[in-house]
C-alpha positions as CSV (number, residue, x, y, z in Angstrom):
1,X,9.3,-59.2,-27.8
2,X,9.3,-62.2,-29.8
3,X,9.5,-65.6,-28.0
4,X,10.7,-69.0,-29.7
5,X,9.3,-68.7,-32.9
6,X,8.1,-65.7,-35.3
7,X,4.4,-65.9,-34.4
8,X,4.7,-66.9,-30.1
9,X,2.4,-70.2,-31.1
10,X,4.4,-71.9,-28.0
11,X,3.0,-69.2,-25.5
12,X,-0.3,-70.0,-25.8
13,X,-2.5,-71.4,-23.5
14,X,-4.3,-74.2,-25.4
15,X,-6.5,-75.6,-23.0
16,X,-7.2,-72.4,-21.8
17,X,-8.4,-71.2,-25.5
18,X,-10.0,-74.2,-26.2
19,X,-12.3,-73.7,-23.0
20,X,-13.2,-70.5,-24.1
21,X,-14.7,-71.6,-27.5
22,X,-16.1,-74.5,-25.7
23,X,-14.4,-77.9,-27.6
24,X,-13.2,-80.6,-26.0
25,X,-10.6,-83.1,-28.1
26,X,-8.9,-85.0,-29.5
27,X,-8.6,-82.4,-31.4
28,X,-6.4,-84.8,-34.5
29,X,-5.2,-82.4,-37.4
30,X,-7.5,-82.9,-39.7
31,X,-10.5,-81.2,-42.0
32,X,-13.3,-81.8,-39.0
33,X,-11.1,-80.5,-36.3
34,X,-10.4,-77.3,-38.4
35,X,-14.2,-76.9,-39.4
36,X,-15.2,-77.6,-35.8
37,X,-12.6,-74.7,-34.1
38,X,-13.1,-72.4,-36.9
39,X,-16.8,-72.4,-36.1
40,X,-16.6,-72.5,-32.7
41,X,-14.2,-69.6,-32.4
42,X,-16.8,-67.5,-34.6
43,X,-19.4,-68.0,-32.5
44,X,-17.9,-67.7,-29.7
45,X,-15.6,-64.5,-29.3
46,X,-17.5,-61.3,-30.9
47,X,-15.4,-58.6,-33.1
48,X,-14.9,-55.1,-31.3
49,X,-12.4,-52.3,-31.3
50,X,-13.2,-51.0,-27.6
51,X,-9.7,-50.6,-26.7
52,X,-9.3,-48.4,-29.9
53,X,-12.6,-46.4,-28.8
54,X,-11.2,-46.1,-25.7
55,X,-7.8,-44.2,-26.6
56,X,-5.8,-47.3,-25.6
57,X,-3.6,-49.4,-28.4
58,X,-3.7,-53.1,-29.6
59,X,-1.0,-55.4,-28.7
60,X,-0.2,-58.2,-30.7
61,X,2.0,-60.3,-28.7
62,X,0.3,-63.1,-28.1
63,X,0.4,-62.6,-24.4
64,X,-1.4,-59.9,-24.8
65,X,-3.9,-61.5,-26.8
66,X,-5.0,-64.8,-25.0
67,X,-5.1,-62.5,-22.5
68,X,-7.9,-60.3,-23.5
69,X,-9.7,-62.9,-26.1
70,X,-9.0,-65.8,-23.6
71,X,-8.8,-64.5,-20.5
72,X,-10.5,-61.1,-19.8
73,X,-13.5,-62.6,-22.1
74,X,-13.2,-59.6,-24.6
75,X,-13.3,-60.0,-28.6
76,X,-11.0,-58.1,-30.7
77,X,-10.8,-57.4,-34.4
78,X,-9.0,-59.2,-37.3
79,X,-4.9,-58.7,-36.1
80,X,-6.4,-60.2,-32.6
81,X,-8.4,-63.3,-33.9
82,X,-6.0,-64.2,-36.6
83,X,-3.2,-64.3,-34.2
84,X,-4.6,-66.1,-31.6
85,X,-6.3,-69.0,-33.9
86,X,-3.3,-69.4,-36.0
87,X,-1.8,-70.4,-32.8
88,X,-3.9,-72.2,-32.0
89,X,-4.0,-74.7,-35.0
90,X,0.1,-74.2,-35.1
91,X,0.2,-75.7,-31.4
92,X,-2.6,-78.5,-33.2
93,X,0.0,-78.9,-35.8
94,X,-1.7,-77.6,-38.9
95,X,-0.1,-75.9,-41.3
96,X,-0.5,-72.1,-41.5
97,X,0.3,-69.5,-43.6
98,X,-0.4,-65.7,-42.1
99,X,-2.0,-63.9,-45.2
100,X,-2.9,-60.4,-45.9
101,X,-5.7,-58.6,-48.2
102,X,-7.6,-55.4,-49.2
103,X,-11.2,-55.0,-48.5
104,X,-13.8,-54.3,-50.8
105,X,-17.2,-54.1,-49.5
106,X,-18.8,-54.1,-53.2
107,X,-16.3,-51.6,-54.7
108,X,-13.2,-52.0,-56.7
109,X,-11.5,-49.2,-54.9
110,X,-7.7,-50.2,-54.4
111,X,-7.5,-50.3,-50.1
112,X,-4.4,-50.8,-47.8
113,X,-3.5,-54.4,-46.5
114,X,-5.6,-53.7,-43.5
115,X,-7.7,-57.3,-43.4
116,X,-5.8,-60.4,-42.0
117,X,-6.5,-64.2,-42.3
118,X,-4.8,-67.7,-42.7
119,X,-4.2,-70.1,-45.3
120,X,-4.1,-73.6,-43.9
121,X,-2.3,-76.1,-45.9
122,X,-1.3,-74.7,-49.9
123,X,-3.2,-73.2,-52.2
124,X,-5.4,-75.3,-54.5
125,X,-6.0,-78.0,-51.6
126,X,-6.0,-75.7,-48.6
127,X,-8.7,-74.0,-46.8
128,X,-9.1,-70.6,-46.2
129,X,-9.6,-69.8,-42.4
130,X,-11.0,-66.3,-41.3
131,X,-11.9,-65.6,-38.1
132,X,-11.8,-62.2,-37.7
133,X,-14.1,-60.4,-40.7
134,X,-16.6,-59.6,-37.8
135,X,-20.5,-60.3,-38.6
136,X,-19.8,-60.5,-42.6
137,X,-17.3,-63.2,-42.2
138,X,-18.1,-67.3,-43.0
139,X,-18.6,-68.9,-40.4
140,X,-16.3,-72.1,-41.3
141,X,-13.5,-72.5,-43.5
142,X,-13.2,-72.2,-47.0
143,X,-11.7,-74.4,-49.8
144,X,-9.2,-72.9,-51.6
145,X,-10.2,-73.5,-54.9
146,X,-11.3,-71.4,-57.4
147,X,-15.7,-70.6,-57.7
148,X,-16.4,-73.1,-55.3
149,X,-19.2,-72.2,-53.0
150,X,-19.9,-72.9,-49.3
151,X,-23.3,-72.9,-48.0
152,X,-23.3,-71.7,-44.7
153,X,-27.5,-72.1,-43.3
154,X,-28.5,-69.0,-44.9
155,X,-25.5,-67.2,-45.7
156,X,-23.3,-68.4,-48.9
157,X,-19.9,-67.9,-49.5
158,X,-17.4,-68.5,-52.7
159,X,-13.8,-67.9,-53.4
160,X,-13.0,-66.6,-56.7
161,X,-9.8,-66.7,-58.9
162,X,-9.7,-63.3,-59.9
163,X,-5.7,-63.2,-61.4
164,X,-2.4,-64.5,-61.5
165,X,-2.5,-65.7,-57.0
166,X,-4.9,-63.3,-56.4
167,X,-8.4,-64.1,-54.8
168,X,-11.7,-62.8,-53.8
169,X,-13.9,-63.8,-51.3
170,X,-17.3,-63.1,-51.7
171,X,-20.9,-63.6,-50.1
172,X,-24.2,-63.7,-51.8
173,X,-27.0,-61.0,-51.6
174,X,-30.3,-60.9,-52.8
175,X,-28.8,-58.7,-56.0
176,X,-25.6,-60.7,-56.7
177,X,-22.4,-61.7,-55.3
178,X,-20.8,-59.4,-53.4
179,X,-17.2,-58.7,-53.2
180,X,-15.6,-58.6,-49.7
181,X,-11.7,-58.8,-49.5
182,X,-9.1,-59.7,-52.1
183,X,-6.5,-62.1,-50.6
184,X,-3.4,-63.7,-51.8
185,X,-0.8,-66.7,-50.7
186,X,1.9,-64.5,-50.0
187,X,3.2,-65.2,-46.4
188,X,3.0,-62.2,-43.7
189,X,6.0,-61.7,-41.4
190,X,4.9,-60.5,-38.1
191,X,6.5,-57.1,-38.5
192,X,4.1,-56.3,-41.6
193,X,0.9,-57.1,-38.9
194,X,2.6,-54.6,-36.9
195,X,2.2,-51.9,-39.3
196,X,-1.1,-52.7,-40.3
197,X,-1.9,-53.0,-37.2
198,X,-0.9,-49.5,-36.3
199,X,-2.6,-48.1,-39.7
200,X,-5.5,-49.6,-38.8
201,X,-5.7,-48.4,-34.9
202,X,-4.2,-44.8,-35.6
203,X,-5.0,-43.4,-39.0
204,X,-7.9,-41.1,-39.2
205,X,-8.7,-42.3,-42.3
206,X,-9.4,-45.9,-40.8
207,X,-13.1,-46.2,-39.9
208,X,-12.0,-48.7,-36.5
209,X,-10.0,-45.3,-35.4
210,X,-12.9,-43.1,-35.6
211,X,-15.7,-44.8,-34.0
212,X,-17.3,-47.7,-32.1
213,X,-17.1,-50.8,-33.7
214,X,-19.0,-54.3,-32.5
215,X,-20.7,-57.3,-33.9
216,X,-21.5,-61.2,-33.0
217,X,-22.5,-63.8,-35.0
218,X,-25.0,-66.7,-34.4
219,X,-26.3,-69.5,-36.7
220,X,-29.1,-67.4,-37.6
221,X,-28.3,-63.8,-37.0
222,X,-25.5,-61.4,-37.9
223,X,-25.0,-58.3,-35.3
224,X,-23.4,-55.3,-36.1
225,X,-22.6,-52.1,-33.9
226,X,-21.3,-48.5,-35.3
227,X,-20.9,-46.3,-32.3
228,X,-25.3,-46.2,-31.4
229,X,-26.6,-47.8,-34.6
230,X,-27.3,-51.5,-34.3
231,X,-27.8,-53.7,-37.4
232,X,-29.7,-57.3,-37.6
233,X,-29.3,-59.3,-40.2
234,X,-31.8,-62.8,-39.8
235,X,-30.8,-64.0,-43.6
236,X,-29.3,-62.5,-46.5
237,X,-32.3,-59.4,-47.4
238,X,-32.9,-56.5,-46.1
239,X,-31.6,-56.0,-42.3
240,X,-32.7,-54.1,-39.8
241,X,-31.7,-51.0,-38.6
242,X,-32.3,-48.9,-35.1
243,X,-30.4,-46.5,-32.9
244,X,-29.7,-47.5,-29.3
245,X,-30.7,-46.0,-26.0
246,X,-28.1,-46.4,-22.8
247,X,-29.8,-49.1,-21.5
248,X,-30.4,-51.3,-24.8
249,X,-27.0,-50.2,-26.2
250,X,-25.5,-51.5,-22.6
251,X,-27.7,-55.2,-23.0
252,X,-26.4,-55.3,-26.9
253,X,-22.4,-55.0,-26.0
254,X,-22.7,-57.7,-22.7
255,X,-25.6,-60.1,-23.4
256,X,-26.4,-59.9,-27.3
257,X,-22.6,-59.7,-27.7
258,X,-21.0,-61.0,-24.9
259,X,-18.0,-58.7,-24.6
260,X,-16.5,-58.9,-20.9
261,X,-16.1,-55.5,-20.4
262,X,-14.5,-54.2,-17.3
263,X,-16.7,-51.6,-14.6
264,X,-15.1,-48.8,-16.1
265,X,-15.2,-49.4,-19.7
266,X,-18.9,-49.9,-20.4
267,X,-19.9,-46.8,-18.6
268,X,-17.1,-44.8,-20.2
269,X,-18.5,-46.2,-23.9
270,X,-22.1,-45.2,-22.8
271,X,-20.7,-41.7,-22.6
272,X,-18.6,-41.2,-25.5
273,X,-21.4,-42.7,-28.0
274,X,-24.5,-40.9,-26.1
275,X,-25.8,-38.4,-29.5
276,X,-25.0,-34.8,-28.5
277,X,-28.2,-32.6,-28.4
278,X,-28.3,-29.4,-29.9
279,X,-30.4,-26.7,-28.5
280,X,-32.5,-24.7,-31.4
């Protein structure tokens, strides 16, 4: 149900969120305060799809949302973050546009509209603002203008033209620049989160459906979780790679992460990604 407003901005709790990721104001709408939330939010709430793991579905009413994200301490994936920090910066007053794209992950196979983000401001002297990529995103915004490149520590980021309103954001790797989503300014209506929402959570052909799915990001690390198999990235080369036994794959999720699971869930994901033995 839909409160005042497409997007429920007026139901959240902004002191609430703004406890969470740890600022303080005045919070003035303005380039700094967007840099400063945008960062903070990324290092602060971790990407997961536990609920999805777990057989259970994700809301997006914004209720819903703070609730988990905010309240419960939980992450969530891209639908989740985008949600809640575009309503944030809406109750801020910025600007915001709700934006949609196709991920790439170095191909140029043509994907669903399965990765959310925000414009902020208009295109050509806005920023993009992505929350919700997991441990491959940027960890501030982005201008949106055409090749410019953000330095990030050691991670580097650039948004490309690529034709006509569509975009490309990509990050750098020891061979090249690497092609994660294509984007463009066309606004989202909630109804069309909904569905990809749903794709996204349901479809068996949608890798968050099928499997575990974790990650955190630091200022000098990059986390990722597939059901055991966690990966470590200390600066753009070669991560590292190892599988998980109960107890280390219990410390990654609530310490390394810091996902606020509840008693029942972490056990129940212990079980579900323990490797089935086959007797020879």
């Amino acid at each position: 149900m839909v409160a005042d407003g497409e997007w429920q901005s007026d139901l959240l709790d902004l002191h609430a969120y703004l406890a969470r990721i740890g600022v303080t104001g005045p919070l003035p709408a303005d380039e700094r305060t967007l840099a400063l939330l945008h960062r903070a939010h990324v290092l602060s709430i971790p990407f997961e799809n536990v609920d999805i793991a777990l057989g259970r579905g994700v809301s997006l009413d914004l209720d819903a949302v703070q609730a988990k994200l905010v309240g419960r301490r939980r992450g969530g994936y891209c639908y989740e973050h985008t949600l809640l920090f575009g309503a944030a910066l809406e109750r801020l007053g910025f600007p915001v546009r709700r934006l949609s794209g196709r991920t790439r992950m170095g191909t140029d196979e043509v994907r669903a509209r399965t990765h959310v983000a925000l414009l902020v401001g208009e295109p050509g002297h806005g920023w993009l603002a992505d929350v919700g990529l997991g441990s491959a995103g940027p960890i501030g915004p982005l201008p949106w203008r055409d090749g410019q490149r953000c330095d990030e520590g050691r991670w580097s980021y650039r948004l490309d033209r690529d034709h006509d309103d569509l975009w490309v954001l990509r990050i750098r790797r020891p061979d090249g620049w690497f092609d994660l989503y294509s984007i463009d300014s066309t606004p989202q209506h909630h109804i069309d989160y909904e569905v990809g929402n749903h794709y996204v959570s349901t479809h068996p052909d949608s890798p968050f459906a099928r499997r575990l799915v974790a990650g955190s990001t630091r200022t000098d690390r990059r986390m990722r979780l597939a059901g055991r198999t966690c990966t470590v990235e200390w600066a753009p080369g070669e991560p590292s790679t190892r599988e998980l036994g109960d107890a280390e794959f219990e410390r990654v999720l609530t310490e390394d992460m810091g996902i606020g699971l509840d008693a029942d869930d972490l056990p129940a994901l212990t079980a579900m990604t323990r490797p089935i033995l086959v007797d020879r």
